[in-house]
N, C-alpha and C positions, 0 to 999 in steps of 0.2 A: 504494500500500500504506500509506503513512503516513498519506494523507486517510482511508482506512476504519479504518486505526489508532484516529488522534484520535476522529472521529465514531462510535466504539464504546466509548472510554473514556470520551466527555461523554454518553454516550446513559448509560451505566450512573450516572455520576452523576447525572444528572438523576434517577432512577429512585430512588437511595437518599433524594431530595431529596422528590419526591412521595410515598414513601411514609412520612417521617416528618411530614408536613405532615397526613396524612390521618386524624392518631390526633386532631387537636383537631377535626375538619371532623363537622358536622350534630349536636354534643352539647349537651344543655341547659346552662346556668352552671352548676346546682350538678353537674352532672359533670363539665365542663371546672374547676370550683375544688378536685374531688376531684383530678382528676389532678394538678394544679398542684404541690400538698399533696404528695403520691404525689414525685412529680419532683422536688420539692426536697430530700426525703430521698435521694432517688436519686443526686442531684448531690451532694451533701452527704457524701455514703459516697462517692464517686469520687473529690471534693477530696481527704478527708482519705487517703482510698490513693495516692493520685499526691505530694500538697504534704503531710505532717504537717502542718506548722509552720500551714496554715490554720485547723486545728482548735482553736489556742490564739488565734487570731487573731479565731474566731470566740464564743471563749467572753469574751476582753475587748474585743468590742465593745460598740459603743452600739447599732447594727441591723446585719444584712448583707440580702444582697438573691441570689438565687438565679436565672438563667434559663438555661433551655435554646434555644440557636438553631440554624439553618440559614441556612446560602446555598449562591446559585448566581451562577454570573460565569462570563462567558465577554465576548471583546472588550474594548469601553471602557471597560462600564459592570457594577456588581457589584450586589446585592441580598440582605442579610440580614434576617431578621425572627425574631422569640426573643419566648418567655411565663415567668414563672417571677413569684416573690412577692417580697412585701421585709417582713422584717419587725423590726421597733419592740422590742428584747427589755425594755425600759426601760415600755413603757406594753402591749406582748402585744398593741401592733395588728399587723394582718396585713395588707396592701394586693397586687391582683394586679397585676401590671406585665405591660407589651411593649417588645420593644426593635423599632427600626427601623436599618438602617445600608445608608448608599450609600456607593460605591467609584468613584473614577474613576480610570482609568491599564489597567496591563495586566493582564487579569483571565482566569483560565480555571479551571473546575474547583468542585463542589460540596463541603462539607462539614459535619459537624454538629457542635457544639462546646458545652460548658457554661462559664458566668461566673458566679465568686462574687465578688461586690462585698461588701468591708466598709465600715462606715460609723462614719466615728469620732467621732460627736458630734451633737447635735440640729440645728444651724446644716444640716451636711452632710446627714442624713436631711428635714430639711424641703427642700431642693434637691433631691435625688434625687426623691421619691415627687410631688413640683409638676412635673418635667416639666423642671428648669431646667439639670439636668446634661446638657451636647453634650458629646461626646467622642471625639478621634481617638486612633491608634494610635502606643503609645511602647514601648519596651524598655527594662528592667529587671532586671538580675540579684537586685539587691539595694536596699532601699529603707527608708529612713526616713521615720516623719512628720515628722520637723526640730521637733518639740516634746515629746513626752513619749519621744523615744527609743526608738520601739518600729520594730522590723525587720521586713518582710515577706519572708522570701526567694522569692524567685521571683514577687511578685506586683509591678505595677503602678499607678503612679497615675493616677487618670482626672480626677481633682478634686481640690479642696481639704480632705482629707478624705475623701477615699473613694479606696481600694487597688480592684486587681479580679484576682482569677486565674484562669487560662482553659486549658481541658481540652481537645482535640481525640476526640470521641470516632469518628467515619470520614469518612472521601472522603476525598480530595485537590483543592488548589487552588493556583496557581500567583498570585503577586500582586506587585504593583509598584506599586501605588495610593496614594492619598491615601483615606482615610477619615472618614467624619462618623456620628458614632452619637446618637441619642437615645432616649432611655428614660422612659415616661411611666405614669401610672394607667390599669387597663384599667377605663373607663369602663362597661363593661354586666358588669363582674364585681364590680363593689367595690357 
């Protein structure tokens, strides 16, 4: 009873997993850049109902960065992958981004989640949108930059310069892992 347990709660995960993957799958760029666009408002309206405090976060920034992801994990090994923009509010460039993140340790369970990255300065925006920010997972109630004394409650540092806060929007995932994330320019959208 439990094996057909398990094996119906991963089968439905799996299931929430394929069909949000399937909204990006056989659309030209500029529709995949409409949606991007679209989603990052979307994300944008979530932060600020879950974290206020992002929304001021985000208006004194230098850029933030917006993506929506998925994963799926089950056994050793985990797999995330997330689209969403970054954009420049200092020059109004707009770049499209992807994240990628592997998991190893003990992993089960799907779910979809949004990341807003702030970015506090051109040094840090020039890292992020080149490809050169890897980043694992750390916990954070409360956080300063330890130079201009600005607080992020509830968000994260991933870099030097750059916070990130993160929404769960469904599934479930059980984790015990080690993580490695990178986030890079999406090459046939920009």
């Amino acid at each position: 009873m439990k094996i057909f347990f398990t094996k119906l709660i991963f089968s439905t995960l799996i299931l929430i997993f394929a069909t949000s993957t399937i909204t990006f799958a056989k659309t030209s760029p500029d529709e995949t850049r409409t949606k991007l666009k679209q989603m990052s408002t979307e994300v944008l309206a979530r932060m600020y109902e879950k974290y206020p405090e992002s929304k001021s976060a985000v208006e004194n920034s230098y850029a933030y960065s917006t993506i929506s992801s998925s994963s799926v994990k089950y056994g050793f090994w985990g797999s995330d992958r997330g689209r969403g923009i970054a954009y420049n509010k200092q020059t109004e460039q707009l770049i499209y981004m992807k994240m990628r993140e592997m998991t190893v340790g003990l992993n089960f369970g799907a779910k979809e989640y949004d990341l807003l990255f702030i970015i506090q300065n051109k040094n840090a925006w020039d890292r992020f949108i080149s490809g050169n920010i890897k980043f694992g997972t750390e916990v954070s109630a409360q956080a300063t930059d330890g130079v201009n004394g600005d607080a992020f409650a509830d968000a994260t540092i991933v870099a030097n310069g750059v916070w990130v806060y993160q929404l769960d929007k469904k599934g479930l995932a059980f984790e015990l892992t080690l993580k490695g994330a990178r986030i890079s320019p999406f090459r046939t959208l920009n």
